[in-house]
C-alpha positions, -999 to +999 in steps of 0.1 A: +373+191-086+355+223-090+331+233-057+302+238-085+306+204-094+301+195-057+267+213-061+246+189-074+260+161-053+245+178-019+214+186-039+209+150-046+216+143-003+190+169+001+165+152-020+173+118-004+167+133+034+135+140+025+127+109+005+140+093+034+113+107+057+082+102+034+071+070+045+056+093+074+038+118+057+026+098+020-006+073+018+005+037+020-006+039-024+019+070-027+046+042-010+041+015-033+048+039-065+079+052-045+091+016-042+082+012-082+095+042-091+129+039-074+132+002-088+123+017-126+149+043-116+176+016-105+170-001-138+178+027-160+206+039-137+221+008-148+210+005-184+228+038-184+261+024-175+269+002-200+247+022-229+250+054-220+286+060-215+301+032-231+278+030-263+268-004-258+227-008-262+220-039-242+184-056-247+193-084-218+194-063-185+164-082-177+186-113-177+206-099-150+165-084-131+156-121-133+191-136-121+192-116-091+151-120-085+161-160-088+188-160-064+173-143-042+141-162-037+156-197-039+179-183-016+154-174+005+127-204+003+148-236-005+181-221+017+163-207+044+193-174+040+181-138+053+171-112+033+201-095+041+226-122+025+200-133+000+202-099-016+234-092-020+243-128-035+216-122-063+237-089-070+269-105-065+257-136-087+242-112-117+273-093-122+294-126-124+269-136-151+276-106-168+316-107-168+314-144-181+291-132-209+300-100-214+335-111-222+324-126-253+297-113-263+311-073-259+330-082-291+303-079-311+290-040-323+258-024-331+229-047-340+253-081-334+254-067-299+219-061-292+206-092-306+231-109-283+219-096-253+187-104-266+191-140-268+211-141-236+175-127-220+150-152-237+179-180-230+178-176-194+137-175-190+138-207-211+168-221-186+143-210-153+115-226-170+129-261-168+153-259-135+134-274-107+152-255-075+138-223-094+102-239-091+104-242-131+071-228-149+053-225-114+070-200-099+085-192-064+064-180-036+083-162-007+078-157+027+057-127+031+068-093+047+038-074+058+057-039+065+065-025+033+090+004+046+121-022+044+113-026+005+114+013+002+146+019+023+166-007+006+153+001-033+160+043-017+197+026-006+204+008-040+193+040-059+217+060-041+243+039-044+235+033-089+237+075-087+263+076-070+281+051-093+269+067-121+283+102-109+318+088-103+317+074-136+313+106-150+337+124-137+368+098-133+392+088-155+379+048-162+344+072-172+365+092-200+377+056-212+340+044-213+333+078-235+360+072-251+348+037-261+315+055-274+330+077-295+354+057-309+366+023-301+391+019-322+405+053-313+402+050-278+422+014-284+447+032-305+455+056-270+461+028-249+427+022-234+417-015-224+387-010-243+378-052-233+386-046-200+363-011-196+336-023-211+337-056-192+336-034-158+308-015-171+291-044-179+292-060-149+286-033-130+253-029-147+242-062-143+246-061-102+226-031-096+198-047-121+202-078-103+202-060-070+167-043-079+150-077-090+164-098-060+145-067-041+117-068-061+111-106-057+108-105-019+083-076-023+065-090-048+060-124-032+058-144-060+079-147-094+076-166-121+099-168-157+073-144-176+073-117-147+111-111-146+126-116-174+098-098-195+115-079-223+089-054-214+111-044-184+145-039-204+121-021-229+109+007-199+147+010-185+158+015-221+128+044-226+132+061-194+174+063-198+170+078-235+141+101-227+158+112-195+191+118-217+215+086-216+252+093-208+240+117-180+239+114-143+200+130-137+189+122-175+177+086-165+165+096-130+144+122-144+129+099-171+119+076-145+103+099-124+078+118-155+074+084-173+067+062-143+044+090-130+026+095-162+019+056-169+003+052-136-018+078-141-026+061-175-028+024-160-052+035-133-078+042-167-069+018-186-037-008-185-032-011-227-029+028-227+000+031-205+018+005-235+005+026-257+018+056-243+055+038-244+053+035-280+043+069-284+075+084-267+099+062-282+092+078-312+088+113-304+119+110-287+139+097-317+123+122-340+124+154-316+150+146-286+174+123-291+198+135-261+170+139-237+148+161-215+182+165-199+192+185-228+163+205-235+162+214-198+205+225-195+202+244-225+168+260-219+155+260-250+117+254-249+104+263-283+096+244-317+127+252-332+150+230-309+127+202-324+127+209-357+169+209-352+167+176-341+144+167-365+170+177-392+203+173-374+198+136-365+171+118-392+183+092-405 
């Protein structure tokens, strides 16, 4: 591996360091939108595993959110497990959920796919709602953890680790199969990738980081319910903040987070409908205009109307 390649790697430990030290310095507000941010951040890190680099536009990573928020919390108040155990079985229990159904449903293409992962989401609210362990329609209420600077160093940890993955994926050989696999399936099949067993990796690797972020979420949160995590709103924001960012790159979807989460809570503070409104507005602009992502507008350093209007030609539909 070339040293340049190296470059960005001890960029990102920089950034951490100091992230790492900003509990110190920021106002207990400025924390709680770090802990946000770095759980929105986690999300599309994930989404960007099995969609960006495999191809495969999920609409049920808040399955796994939920799944790993559950787990968590009944672990937590019915079990009476630490936080430290409880976490990692929510991630550990979320990407089991998605090997059994990804296995399946990861034969399906396209629209088939998404409206598959879809259902899985709505399926498992509707499961939750009528489970009594999980509280059912009431909700879970967990013990409460007054410091928030645990919530911020593990949701820091997990991030690292999703970039991290996300990096090795790009630059292994199981990440050329996923890309592969996005190009062309039956082509990459045709070489000799195990294009079931990639994507079923992917997949599941997707689903424990998502799960890891809700199980986090849930204890720092204090109370969950069905409606709160497995909103299609959330997979809706990791989906947004992955493409806008540029999906199949390592920074695209970290980047996204950071100027979308940072410009709806500006918005929200005004007035809560505008920061939906402001979602709608960039999904559209961003299938019109950039389809591959601030990522790519900022690597080729093009900042003029005519890399739009390229777009705007090269991919309409």
């Amino acid at each position: 591996m070339s040293t340049k390649r190296w470059v960005p790697l001890l960029a990102g430990l920089g950034i951490v360091l100091v992230l790492a030290a900003g509990p110190k310095v920021v106002s207990p507000f400025i924390l709680q939108f770090l802990i946000n941010l770095f759980m929105m951040a986690i999300l599309a890190e994930s989404w960007n595993l099995i969609a960006g680099f495999t191809g495969y536009a999920s609409f049920g990573n808040a399955a796994f959110f939920g799944i790993g928020a559950y787990t968590t919390g009944v672990l937590l108040t019915r079990a009476g497990w630490p936080f430290a155990l409880a976490l990692p079985a929510g991630g550990i229990l979320a990407m089991l959920f998605g090997v059994a159904v990804g296995m399946p449903v990861l034969r399906l293409k396209g629209q088939y796919f998404a409206i598959a992962t879809l259902g899985i989401g709505e399926t498992m609210r509707e499961v939750v709602y009528n489970v009594e362990i999980t509280g059912a329609g009431t909700g879970l209420v967990m013990p409460i953890l007054r410091s928030p600077l645990t919530f911020f160093y593990v949701m820091l940890g997990i991030l690292v680790a999703v970039t991290l993955v996300n990096w090795w994926v790009s630059e292994s050989r199981f990440g050329y199969g996923l890309i592969a696999i996005r190009e062309d399936e039956d082509a990459a099949a045709a070489m000799g990738i195990n294009t079931p067993y990639y994507k079923t990796i992917a997949f599941a690797l997707s689903a424990a980081f998502a799960g890891l972020a809700g199980g986090v979420y849930a204890y720092w949160i204090t109370f969950i319910d069905p409606d709160a995590v497995f909103r299609m709103t959330t997979t809706i924001q990791m989906i947004i903040m992955a493409v806008f960012g540029g999906s199949g790159t390592v920074l695209g979807p970290l980047l996204g987070a950071l100027v979308l989460s940072s410009v709806s809570e500006m918005l929200a503070t005004q007035l809560a409908t505008l920061a939906d409104l402001f979602y709608g507005v960039i999904i559209v602009l961003v299938v019109l205009f950039m389809p591959k992502g601030l990522s790519d507008l900022i690597r080729q350093r093009v900042f003029s109307l005519k890399y739009f209007a390229r777009n705007l030609r090269e991919y309409r539909i």
